[in-house]
C-alpha positions in Angstrom: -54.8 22.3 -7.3 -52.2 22.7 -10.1 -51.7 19.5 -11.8 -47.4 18.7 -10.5 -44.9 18.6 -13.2 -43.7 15.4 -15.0 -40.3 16.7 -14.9 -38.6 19.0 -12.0 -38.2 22.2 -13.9 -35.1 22.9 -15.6 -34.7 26.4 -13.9 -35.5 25.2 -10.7 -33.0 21.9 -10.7 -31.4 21.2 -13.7 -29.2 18.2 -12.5 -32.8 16.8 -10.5 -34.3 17.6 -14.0 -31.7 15.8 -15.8 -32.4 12.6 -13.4 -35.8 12.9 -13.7 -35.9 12.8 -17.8 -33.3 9.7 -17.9 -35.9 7.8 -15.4 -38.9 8.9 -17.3 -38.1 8.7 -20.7 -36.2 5.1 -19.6 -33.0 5.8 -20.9 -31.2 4.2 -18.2 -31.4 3.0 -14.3 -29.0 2.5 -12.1 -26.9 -0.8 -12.0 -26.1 -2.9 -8.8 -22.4 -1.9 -8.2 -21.7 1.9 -7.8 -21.0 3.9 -10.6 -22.5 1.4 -13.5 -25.6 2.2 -15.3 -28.3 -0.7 -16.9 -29.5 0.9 -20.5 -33.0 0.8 -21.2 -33.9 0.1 -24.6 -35.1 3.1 -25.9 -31.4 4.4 -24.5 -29.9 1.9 -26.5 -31.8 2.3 -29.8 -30.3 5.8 -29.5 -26.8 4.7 -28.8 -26.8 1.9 -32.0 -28.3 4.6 -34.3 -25.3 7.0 -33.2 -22.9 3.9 -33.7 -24.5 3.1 -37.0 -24.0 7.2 -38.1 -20.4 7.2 -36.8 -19.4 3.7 -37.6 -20.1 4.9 -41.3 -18.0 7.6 -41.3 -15.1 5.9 -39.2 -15.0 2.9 -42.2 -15.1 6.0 -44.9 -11.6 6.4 -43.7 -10.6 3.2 -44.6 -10.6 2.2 -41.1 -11.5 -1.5 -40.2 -13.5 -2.6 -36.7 -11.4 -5.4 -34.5 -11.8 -6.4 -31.0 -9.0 -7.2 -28.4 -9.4 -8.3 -24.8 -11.2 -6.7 -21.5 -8.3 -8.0 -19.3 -5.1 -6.5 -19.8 -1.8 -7.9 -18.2 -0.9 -5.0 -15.4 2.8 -4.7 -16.3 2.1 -3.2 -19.8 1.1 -0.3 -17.8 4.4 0.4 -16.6 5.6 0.9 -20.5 4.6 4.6 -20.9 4.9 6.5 -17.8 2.9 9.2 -18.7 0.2 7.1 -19.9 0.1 4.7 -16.5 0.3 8.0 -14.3 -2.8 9.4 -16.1 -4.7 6.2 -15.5 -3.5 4.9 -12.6 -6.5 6.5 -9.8 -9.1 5.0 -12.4 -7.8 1.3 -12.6 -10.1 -1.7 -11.5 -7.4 -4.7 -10.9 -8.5 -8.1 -11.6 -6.2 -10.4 -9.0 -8.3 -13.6 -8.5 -9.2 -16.0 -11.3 -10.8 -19.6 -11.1 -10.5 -19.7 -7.1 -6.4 -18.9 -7.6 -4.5 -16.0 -7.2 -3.1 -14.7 -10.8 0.6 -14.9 -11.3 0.3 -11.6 -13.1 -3.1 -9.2 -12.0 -5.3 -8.1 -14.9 -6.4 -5.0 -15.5 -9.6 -3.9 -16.7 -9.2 -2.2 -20.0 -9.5 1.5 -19.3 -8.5 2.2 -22.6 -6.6 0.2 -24.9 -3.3 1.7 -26.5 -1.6 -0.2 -24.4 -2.8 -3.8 -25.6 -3.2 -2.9 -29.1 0.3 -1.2 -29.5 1.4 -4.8 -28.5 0.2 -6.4 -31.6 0.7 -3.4 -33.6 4.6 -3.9 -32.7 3.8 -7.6 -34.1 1.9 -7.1 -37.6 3.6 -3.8 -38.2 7.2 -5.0 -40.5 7.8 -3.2 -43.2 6.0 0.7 -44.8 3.7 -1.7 -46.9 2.1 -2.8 -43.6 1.6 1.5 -43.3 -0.9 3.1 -42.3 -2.0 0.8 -40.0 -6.5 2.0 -39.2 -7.4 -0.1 -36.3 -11.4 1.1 -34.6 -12.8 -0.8 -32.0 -16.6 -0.6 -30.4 -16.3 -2.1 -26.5 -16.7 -1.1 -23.3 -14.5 0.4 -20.7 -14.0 0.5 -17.1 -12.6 3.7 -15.0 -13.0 3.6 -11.2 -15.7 6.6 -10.8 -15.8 8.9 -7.7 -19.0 11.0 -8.7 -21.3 9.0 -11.0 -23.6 10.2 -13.3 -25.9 8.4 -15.6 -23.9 8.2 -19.0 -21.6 11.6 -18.2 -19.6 9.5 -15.6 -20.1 5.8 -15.2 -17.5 3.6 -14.0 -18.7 1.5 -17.1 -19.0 3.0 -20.3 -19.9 1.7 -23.8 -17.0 3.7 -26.4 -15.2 4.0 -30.1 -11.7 4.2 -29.8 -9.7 4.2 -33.0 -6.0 3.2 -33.0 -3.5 3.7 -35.8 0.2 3.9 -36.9 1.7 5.8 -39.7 4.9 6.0 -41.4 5.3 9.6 -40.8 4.6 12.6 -38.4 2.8 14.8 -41.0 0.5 11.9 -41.6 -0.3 10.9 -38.3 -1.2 14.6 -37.5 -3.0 14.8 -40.7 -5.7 12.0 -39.7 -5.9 12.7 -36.4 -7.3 16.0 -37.5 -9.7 14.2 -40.3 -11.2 12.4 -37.6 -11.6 15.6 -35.3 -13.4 17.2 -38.3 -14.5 15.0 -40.7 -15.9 12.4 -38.3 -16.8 13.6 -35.2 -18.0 17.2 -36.1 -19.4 16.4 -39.2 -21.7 13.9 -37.0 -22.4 16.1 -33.9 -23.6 18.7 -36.1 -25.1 16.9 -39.1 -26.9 14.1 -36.8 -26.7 15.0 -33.0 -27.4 18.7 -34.3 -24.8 20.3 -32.2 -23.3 23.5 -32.3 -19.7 22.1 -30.9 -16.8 24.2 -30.9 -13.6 22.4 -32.4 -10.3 23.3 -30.6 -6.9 22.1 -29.3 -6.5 21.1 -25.4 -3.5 22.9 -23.6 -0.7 21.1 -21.8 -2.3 20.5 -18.9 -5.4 19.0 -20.2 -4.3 16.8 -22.6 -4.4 12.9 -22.6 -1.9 11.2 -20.9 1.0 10.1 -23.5 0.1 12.5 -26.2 1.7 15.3 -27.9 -1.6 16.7 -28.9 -5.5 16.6 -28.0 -7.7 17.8 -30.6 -11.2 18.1 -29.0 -15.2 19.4 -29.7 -16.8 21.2 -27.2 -20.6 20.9 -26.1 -22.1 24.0 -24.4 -25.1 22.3 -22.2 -28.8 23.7 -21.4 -27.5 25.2 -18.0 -24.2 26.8 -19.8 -21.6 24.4 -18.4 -19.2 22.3 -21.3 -19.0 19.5 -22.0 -15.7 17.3 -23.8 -18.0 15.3 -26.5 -15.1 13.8 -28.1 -11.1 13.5 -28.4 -8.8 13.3 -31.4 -5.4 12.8 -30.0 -1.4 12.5 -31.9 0.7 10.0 -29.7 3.9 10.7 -31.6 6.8 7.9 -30.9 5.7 7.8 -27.2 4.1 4.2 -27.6 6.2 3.2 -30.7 9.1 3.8 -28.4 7.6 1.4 -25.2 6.5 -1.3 -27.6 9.1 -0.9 -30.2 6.5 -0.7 -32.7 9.0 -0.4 -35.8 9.0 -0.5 -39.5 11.3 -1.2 -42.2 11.2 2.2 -44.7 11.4 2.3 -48.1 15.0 3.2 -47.9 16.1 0.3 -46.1 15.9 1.5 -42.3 14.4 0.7 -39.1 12.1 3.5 -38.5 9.4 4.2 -35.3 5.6 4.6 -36.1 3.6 8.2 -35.4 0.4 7.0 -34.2 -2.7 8.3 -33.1 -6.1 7.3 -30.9 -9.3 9.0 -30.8 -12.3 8.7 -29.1 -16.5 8.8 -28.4 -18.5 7.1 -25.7 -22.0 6.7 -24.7 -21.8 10.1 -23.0 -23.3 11.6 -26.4 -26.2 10.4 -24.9 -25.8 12.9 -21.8 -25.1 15.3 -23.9 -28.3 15.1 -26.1 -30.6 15.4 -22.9 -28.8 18.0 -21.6 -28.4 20.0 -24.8 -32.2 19.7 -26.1 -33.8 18.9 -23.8 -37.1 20.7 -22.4 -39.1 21.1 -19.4 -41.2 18.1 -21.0 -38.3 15.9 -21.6 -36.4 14.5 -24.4 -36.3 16.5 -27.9 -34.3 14.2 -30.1 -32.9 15.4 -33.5 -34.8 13.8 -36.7 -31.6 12.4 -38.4 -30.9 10.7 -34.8 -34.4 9.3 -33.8 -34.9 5.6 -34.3 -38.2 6.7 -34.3 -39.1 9.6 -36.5 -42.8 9.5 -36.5 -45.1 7.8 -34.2 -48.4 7.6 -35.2 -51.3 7.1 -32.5 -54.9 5.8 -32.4 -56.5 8.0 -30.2 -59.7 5.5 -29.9 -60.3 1.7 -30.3 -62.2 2.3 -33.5 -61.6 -0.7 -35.8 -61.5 2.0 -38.4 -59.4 4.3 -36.7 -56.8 1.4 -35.9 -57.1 0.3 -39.7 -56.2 3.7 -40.8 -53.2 4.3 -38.4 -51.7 1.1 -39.4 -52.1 2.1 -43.0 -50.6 5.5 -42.6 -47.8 3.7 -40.5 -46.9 1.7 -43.8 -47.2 4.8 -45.8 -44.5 6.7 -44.1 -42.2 3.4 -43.8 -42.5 3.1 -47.7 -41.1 6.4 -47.8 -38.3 5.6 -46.1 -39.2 7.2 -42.7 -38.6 5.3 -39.2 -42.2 5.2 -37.8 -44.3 3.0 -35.3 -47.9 2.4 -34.5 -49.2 3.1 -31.3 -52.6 1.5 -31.0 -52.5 0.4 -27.7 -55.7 1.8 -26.9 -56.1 0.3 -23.7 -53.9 2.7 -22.6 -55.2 6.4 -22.6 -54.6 8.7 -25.2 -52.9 11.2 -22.8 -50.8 9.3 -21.0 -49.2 7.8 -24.4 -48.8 11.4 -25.7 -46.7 12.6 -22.4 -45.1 9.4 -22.7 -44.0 9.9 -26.8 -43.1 13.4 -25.7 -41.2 12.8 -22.8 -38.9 10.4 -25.5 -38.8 13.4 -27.3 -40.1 11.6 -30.7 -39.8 14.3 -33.7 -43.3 13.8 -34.7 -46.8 12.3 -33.3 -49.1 11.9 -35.8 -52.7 11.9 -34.1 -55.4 9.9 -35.5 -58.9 10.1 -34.0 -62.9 9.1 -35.9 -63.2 13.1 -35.9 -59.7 12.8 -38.4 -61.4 10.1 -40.4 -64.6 12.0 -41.3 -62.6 14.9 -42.7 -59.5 13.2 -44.1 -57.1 14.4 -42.1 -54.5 13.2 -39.2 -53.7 15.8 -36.4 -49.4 16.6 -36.8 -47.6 17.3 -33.5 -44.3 18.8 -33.6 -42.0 18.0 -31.0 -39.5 20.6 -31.2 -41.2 23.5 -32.0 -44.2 23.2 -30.6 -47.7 23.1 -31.8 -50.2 20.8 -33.6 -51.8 21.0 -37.4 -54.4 19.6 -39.3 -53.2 17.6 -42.4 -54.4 16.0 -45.1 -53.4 12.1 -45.0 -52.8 11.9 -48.5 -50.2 14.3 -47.9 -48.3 13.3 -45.0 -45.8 11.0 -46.7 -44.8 14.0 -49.0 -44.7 16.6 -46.3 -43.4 14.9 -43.3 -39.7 14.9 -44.3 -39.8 18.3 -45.0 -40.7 19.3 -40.7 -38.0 16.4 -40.0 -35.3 18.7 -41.6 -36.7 21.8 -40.7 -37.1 20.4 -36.8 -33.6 19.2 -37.0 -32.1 22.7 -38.0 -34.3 24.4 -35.5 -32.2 22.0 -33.1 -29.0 23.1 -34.2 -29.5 26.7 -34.6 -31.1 26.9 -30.9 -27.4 25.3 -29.7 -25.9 28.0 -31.8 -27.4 31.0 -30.2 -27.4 29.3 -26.6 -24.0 29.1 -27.2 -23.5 32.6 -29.0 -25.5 34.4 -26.5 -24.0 32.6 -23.2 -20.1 33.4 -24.3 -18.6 36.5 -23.1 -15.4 38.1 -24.1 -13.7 38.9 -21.5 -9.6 40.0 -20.3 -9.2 39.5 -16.9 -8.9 36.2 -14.9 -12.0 37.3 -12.8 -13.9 38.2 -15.5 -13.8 34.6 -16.6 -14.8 33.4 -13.3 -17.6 35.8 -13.3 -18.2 34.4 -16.9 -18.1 30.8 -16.1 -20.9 31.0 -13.8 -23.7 30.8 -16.4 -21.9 30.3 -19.3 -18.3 30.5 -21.4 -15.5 33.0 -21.5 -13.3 33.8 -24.3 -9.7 35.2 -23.0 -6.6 35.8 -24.9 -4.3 32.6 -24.1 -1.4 35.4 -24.0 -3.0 36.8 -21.0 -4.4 33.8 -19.3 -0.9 31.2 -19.9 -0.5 28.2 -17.5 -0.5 30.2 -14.2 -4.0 31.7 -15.0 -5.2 28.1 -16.2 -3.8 27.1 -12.5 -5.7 30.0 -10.9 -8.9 29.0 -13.2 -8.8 25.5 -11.6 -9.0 27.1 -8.0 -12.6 28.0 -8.9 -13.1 25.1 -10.9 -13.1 26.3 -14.1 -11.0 25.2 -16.7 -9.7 26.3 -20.3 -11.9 23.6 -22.5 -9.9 24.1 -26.1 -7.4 26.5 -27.3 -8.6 28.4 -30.9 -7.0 30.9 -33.4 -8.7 34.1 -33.6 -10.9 32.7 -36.4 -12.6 30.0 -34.6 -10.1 27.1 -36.6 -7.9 24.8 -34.8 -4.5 26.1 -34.2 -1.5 24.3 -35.3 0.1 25.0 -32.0 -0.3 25.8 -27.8 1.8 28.9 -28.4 0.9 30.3 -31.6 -0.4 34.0 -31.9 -3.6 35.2 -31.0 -4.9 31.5 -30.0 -7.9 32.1 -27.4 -8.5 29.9 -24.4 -12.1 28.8 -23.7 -13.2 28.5 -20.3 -16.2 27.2 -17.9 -17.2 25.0 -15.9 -17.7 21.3 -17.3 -18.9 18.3 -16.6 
């Protein structure tokens, strides 16, 4: 009989697939009250090394980390309309404390503009105090109807940045430095992504902005996915918490601000985006463990020369562990390294020690090779960065091939079935966006004709990208 798969195929079941992989490669499991999620370690060694890359690039921006509280009174959510319509299905309510009913009921931070614009309006006096760079790592809670391991939790683990400006033009101008500079610049660099970068229409924008700037995923089975906002919050907030500041010239002026966003659903988004029938492929740059290298016997040799090659490639400066748990078999370690989708096993056997060599497997491509010991520390970061542009240039053509050009509103249904449409926004407008939605498929950015982002909903020639999402 044929020997069943680890993994459900991805042809066969791709959300079953995806379950399958985050069991398996013990990303995550299921936590006691609906729509929460426990994550494994190996899950979170992923998630700190994509806080460590982004948290970099955030403070490059002269952008400083705070915290503010989980529980948020419930009548600052009746200070921007927009913003407490928007949130108001999603909202967990906290109304007993200590055995007492609260005089006021807390909320749950679903986000946090609304606390933080209250001390903004307090530290924020005079255009010295300007710009204002606020980031804070926490989680959130919004009430989930259809959970998903790390796509859609009713707990989530995020970024969100916060800050206030003197002017419009400056406001605008970081919100799109984050969008570019931060968050593609790491989801293609690191998470080797080929995101598409593009404005969100009316509809689909966050709930008190003016503007949504927002990158684009396309996933293994053709559907999108939002990876992470950038949005401009204009006066809205400055007006509800009369977050003011006296300008150079002597008058009371309102902040611009802006807030901007990335949660633990990059996780999601790797699995589903590299992902193989075999499990996890995890992008070099990314992997808290670039190399693994395994003792395939119990040799006391063999063990002594895995450990040794283990401190080899550390001193270079590569992320590797030993395996030598030889009580386990071989095999059943290598599914398990590959299923964690670990750049590169480096196999090491008595047959390797006669001849001087260690057995290489590739994870992304494919395929093993002999190689000379004494070499691997000089070669070995050479596959890392060719495996990690492999990565990105298989998301590229996924994404190339899958997108079709099309005209007509039924085109773009037909389109959105196994992949993304590209319509003219001129011929699509708000009532074809509505008509989209009846088949649910939406328009996931707006770009100029050039791929950039456009400066605004209605300019010429901006194209509407559409599918189906996540």
């Amino acid at each position: 009989m044929a020997k069943a798969p680890v993994l459900t195929p991805r042809a066969d079941d791709f959300p079953r697939w995806y379950q399958d992989l985050i069991n398996k490669a013990e990303l995550a499991d299921n936590g006691p009250v609906r729509g929460t999620m426990v994550i494994r370690p190996y899950g979170y060694g992923l998630w700190e090394r994509m806080q460590a890359e982004m948290d970099a690039r955030i403070k490059e921006t002269g952008t400083q980390n705070a915290y503010f509280p989980l529980l948020i009174p419930q009548s600052y959510f009746v200070r921007e309309a927009d913003h407490v319509e928007g949130f108001a299905p999603e909202l967990a309510v906290v109304t007993h404390g200590g055995g007492k009913e609260l005089e006021e009921p807390a909320v749950v931070r679903p986000t946090s503009e609304m606390i933080i614009n209250d001390y903004f309006a307090k530290w924020v006096q005079s255009y010295r105090d300007l710009p204002l760079l606020i980031n804070q790592w926490a989680n959130v809670v919004r009430w989930e109807l259809r959970p998903r391991l790390f796509l859609r939790t009713t707990e989530f683990l995020w970024q969100e940045g916060h800050t206030a400006h003197a002017t419009y033009e400056d406001a605008r101008d970081f919100a799109a430095h984050i969008h570019r500079q931060v968050y593609e610049d790491f989801m293609v660099n690191v998470l080797a992504m080929d995101v598409v970068p593009g404005r969100k229409t009316v509809k689909e924008r966050f709930a008190g902005a003016i503007n949504t700037l927002t990158l684009e995923g396309m996933m293994g089975d053709g559907k999108a996915l939002q990876m992470a906002t950038s949005h401009e919050l204009g006066q809205n907030f400055a007006k509800a918490f009369n977050t003011s500041y006296l300008s150079k010239e002597g008058r009371q002026e309102l902040v611009w601000q802006t807030s901007w966003g990335s949660t633990t659903r990059m996780i999601g988004a790797l699995v589903m985006t590299h992902g193989d029938d075999n499990g996890l492929r995890v992008p070099p740059r990314l992997a808290q463990i670039q190399v693994v290298v395994l003792a395939i016997k119990g040799d006391e040799a063999v063990l002594a020369k895995v450990r040794e090659i283990g401190e080899r490639l550390k001193a270079a400066g590569i992320r590797a562990q030993v395996d030598d748990r030889t009580d386990t078999p071989f095999g059943r370690r290598a599914v398990d390294w590959e299923l964690k989708g670990v750049p590169l096993r480096v196999e090491v056997g008595p047959r390797d020690l006669e001849s001087g060599t260690a057995m290489v497997a590739r994870r992304i491509p494919g395929g093993k090779e002999p190689v000379a010991v004494d070499a691997l520390a000089e070669l070995v970061p050479g596959f890392l960065e060719e495996d990690q542009a492999l990565l990105l240039r298989q998301s590229r053509e996924r994404r190339e091939s899958r997108t079709a050009e099309v005209s007509t509103i039924e085109e773009a249904v037909e389109a959105a079935a196994t992949g993304w449409a590209r319509i003219p926004w001129a011929d699509l407008g708000e009532e074809g966006e509505a008509r989209l939605a009846e088949h649910a498929v939406t328009v996931r950015c707006l770009v100029a004709e050039d791929g950039s982002v456009p400066d605004d909903d209605k300019a010429p020639g901006n194209v509407a990208i559409v599918a189906r999402a996540y």
